[in-house]
VOBA-488857 format. One line per 8 residues: number of its first residue (from 1); for each residue x, y negated, z negated of C-alpha. Coordinates in Angstrom, 3 decimals, always signed. Layout:
VOBA-488857
NUM	X Y Z  ...
//
This chain:
VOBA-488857
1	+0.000 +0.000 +0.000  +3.033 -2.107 -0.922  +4.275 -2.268 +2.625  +0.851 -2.683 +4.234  +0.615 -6.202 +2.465  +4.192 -6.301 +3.589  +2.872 -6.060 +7.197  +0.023 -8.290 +6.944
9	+1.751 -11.054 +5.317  +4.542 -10.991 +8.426  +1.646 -10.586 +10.829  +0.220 -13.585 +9.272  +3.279 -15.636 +8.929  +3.958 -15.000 +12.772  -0.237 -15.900 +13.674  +0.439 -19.285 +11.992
17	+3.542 -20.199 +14.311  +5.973 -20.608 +10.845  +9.528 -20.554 +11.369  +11.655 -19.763 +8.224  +14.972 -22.006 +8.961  +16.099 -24.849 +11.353  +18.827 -22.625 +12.632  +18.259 -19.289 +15.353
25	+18.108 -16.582 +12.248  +21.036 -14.687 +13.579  +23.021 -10.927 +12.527  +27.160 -11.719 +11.246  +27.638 -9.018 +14.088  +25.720 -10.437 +16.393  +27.954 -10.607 +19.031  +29.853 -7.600 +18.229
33	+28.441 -5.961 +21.365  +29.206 -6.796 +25.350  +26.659 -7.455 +27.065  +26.714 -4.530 +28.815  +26.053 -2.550 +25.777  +23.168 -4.471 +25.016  +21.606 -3.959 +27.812  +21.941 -0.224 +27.881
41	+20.850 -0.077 +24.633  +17.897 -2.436 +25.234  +17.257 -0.368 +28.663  +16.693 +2.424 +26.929  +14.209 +1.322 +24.125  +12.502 -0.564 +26.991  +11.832 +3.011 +28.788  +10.970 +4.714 +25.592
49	+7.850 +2.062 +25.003  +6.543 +2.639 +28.547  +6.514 +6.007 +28.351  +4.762 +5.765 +24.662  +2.187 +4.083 +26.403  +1.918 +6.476 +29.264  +3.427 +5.075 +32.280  +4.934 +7.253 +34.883
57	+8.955 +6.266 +35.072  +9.121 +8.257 +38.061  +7.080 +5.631 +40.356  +8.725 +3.880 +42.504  +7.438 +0.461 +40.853  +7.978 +1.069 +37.773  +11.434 +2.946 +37.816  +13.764 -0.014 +37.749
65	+11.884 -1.858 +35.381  +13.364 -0.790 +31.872  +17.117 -1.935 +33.599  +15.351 -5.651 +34.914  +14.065 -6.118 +31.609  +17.003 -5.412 +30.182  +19.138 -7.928 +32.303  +16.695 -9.966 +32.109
73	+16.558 -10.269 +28.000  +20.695 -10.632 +28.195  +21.442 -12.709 +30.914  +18.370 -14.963 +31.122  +15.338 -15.269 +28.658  +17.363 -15.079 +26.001  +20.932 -16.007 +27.143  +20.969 -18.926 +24.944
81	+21.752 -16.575 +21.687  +24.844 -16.822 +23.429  +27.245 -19.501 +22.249  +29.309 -18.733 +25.408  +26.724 -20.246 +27.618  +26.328 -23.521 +25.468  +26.689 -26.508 +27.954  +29.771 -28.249 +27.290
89	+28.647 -32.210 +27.204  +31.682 -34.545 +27.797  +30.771 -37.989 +26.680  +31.513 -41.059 +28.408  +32.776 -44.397 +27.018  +29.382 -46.618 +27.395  +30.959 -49.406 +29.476  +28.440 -51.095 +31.051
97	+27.096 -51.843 +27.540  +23.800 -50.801 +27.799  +22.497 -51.168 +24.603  +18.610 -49.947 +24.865  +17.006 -46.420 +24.593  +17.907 -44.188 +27.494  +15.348 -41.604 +27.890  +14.936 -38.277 +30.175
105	+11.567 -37.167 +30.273  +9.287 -33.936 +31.363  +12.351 -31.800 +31.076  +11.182 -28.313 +31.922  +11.180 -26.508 +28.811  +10.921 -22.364 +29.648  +11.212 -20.194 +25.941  +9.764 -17.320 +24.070
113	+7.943 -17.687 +20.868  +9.730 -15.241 +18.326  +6.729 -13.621 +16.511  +5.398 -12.138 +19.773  +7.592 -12.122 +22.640  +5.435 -14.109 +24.833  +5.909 -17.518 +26.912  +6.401 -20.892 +25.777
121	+6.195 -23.155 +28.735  +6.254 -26.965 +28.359  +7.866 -30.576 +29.136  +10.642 -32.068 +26.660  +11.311 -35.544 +26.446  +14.414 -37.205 +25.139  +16.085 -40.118 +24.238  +19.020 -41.780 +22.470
129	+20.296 -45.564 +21.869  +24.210 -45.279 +23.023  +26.197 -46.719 +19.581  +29.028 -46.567 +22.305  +28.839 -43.037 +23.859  +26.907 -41.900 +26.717  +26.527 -38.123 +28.125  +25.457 -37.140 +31.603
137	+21.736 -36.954 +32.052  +22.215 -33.385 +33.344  +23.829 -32.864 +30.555  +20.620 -33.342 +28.363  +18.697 -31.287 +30.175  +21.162 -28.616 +29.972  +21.117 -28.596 +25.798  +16.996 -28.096 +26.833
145	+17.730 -25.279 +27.940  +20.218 -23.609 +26.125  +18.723 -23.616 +23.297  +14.827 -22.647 +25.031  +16.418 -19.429 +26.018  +16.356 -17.469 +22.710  +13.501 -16.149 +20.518  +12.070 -19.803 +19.383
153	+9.717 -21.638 +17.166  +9.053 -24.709 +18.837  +9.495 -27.080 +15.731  +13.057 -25.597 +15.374  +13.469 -25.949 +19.065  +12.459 -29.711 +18.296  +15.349 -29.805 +15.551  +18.081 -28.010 +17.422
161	+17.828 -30.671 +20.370  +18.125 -33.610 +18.428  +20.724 -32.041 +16.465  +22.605 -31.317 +18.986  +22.630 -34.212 +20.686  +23.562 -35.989 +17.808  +26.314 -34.159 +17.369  +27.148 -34.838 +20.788
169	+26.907 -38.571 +20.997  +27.696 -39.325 +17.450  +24.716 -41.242 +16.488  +21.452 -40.465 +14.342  +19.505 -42.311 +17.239  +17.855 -39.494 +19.112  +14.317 -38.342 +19.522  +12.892 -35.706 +21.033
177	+9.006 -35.264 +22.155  +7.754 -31.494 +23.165  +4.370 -30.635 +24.845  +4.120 -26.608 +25.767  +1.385 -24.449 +26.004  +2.460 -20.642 +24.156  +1.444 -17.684 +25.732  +0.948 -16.192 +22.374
185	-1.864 -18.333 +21.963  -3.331 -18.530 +25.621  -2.893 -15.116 +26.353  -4.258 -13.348 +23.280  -5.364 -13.592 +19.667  -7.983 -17.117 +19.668  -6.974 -17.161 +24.076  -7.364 -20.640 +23.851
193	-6.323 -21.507 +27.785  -6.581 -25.229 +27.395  -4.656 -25.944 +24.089  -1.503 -26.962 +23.600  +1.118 -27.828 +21.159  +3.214 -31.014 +20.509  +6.187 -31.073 +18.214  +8.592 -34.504 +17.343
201	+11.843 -34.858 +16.055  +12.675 -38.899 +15.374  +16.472 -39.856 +14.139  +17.851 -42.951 +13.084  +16.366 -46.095 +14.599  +13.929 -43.761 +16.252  +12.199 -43.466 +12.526  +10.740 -46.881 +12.819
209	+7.885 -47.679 +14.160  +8.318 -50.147 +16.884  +11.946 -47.766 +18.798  +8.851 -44.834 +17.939  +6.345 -46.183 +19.772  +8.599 -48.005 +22.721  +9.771 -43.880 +22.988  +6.348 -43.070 +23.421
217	+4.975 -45.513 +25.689  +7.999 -44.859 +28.127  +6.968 -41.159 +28.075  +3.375 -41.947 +29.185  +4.559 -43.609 +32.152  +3.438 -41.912 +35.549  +6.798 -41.401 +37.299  +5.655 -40.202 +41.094
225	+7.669 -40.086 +44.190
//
């Protein structure tokens, strides 16, 4: 009975989107593996769930699919557990002086939410005020997507940009705006279709209320060409 409540208090915890730290909750010997072991490993628990539900592994279509989802987990979705794929984000001296908020919005955010496996697919917006720094704006959306690609909780996601970027550009004057829709939600469970969720992460100058709401107002703005 003991670990039934066990269950159904994790079940819960992951049903109300909680994360439990502001940092990816990750193993000491979590990168003790190569990839390729990984995905061997991960190939071959993919095959044994298919076949628990009672797919046929010998079909053509469905053959190759416990190796793709293994790549797939390594190399891509999930690539940014991987420190050796963090961007590296040279900063520049800010010579022109331009001393207002630079912002790069509707940054394609593509993650996975950690309590079910599923989709999170949304815009990121971003800005900092230089205090005498800049970084590429490629750069930016780079950090994005490093750290979407890993099991994610999208108020740590949030975090994890502007902390990053702060590192980066040493300044507390970063914000970060997200708008994604999770599968989790869309998909199953409530299968809410239209909803989605909108997380904020305000540094520095970005704390009061008039940088907050010039941040937001640029973000509204209907950039078309």
């Amino acid at each position: 009975m003991k670990i039934e409540r066990e269950i159904e208090d994790f079940d819960s915890l992951g049903e109300n989107h909680v994360g439990t730290s502001s940092e990816t909750p990750l193993r000491a010997d979590a990168f003790k593996l190569t990839k390729e072991e990984k995905i061997d490993i991960i190939k071959d628990d993919v095959r044994h769930i298919m076949e628990t539900l009672g797919l046929d592994l010998t079909d053509d279509s469905l053959q190759g699919t416990p190796n793709r989802v293994a790549k797939m987990f390594v190399k891509e979705i999930f690539g940014g557990l991987d420190p050796e794929n963090k961007p590296s984000a040279s900063t520049f001296e800010n010579k022109y002086k331009y001393g207002e908020m630079l912002v790069e919005k509707n940054i394609t955010v593509y993650s996975t939410c950690e309590h079910h496996l599923l989709p999170i697919v949304g815009k990121a917006h971003v800005a900092y005020i230089s205090n005498g720094t800049v970084v590429g704006l490629s750069k930016m959306n780079r950090i994005v997507d490093y750290f979407s690609k890993r099991p994610q909780v999208q108020e740590r996601l949030t975090i994890q940009i502007v902390e990053e970027l702060q590192k980066v550009l040493n300044t507390k004057d970063v914000a970060c705006v997200i708008d994604a829709k999770h599968l989790c939600v869309n998909s199953r469970g409530i299968r809410d279709t239209e909803s989605s969720t909108v997380t904020s992460e305000f540094g520095g100058k970005f704390k009061s209320k008039k940088t907050r709401r010039e941040f937001l107002d640029y973000i509204k703005l209907d950039t078309q060409f």
